[in-house]
matplotlib code that plots the C-alpha trace (Angstrom):
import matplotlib.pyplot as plt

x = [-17.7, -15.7, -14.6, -11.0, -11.6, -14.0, -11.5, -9.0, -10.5, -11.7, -7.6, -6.7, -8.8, -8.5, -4.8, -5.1, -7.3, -6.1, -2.3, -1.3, -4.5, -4.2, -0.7, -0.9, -3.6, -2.2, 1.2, -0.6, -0.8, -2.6, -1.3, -2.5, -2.0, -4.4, -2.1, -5.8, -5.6, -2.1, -2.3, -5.2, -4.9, -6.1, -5.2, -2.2, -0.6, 3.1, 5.7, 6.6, 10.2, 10.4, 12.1, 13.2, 13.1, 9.1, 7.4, 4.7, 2.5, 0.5, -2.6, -2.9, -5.9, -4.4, -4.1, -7.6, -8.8, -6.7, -8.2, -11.1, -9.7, -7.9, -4.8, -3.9, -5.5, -4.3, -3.9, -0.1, 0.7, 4.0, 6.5, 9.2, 12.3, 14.8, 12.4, 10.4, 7.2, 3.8, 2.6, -0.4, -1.6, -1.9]
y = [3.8, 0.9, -2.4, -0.9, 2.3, 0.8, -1.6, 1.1, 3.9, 1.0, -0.3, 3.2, 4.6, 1.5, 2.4, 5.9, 4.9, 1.4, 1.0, -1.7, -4.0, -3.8, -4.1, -7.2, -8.7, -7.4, -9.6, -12.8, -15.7, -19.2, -22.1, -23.2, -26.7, -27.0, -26.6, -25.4, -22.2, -21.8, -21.8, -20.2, -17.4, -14.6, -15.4, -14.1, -16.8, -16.3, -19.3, -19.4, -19.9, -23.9, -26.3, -29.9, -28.7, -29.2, -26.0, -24.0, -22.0, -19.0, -16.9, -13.2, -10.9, -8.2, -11.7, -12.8, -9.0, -8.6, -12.1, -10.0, -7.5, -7.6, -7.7, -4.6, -3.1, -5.0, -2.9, -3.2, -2.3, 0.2, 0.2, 2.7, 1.5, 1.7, 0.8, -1.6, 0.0, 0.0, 3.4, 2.4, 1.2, 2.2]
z = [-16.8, -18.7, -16.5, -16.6, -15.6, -12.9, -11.4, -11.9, -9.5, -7.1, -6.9, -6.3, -4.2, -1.6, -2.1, -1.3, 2.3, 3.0, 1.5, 3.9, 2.9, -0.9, -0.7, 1.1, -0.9, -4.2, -2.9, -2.1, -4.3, -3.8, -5.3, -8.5, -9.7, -12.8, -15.7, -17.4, -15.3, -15.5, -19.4, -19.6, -22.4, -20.2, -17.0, -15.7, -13.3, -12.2, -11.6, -8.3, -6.9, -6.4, -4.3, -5.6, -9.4, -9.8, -10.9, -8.6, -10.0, -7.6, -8.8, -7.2, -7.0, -9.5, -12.3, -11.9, -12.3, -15.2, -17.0, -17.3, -19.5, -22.9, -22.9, -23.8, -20.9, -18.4, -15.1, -14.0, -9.9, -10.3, -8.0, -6.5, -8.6, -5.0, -2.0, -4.1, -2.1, -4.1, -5.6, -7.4, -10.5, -14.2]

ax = plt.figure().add_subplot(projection="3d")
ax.plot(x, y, z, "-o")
ax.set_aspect("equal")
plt.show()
């Protein structure tokens, strides 16, 4: 089994028996203040909403997983378009 497909089923099928857990871990982020992580090629780091102007920078579980991949298979969490609840990833 490739590392996508691995990661893949193992995203899922924590989904499928534990939706709260992955949800919540897939939604957290921990700061990141090295500028060398947050433009790193691979890793996928998202700006975070900031106070006073300066820009914040947070790392989640589902961007470190996808630094591992190329980026053309990155996994990507979907989402219900009107409650905005987690459905699983592709």
């Amino acid at each position: 089994m490739q590392t996508r497909d691995r990661l893949l089923y193992h995203l899922n099928f924590v989904f499928e028996h534990a939706p709260e857990g992955l949800e919540s871990l897939i939604e957290h982020r921990v700061p990141i203040t090295s500028m060398e992580v947050v433009n790193h090629p691979l890793i996928v780091v998202m700006q975070e909403a900031s106070e006073g102007g300066e820009a914040s920078y947070g790392l989640g579980m589902l961007g470190f997983l996808n630094s591992m991949l190329d980026p053309e298979d990155r996994i990507v969490a979907e989402y219900d378009d009107d409650s905005g609840a987690l459905l699983g990833f592709k």
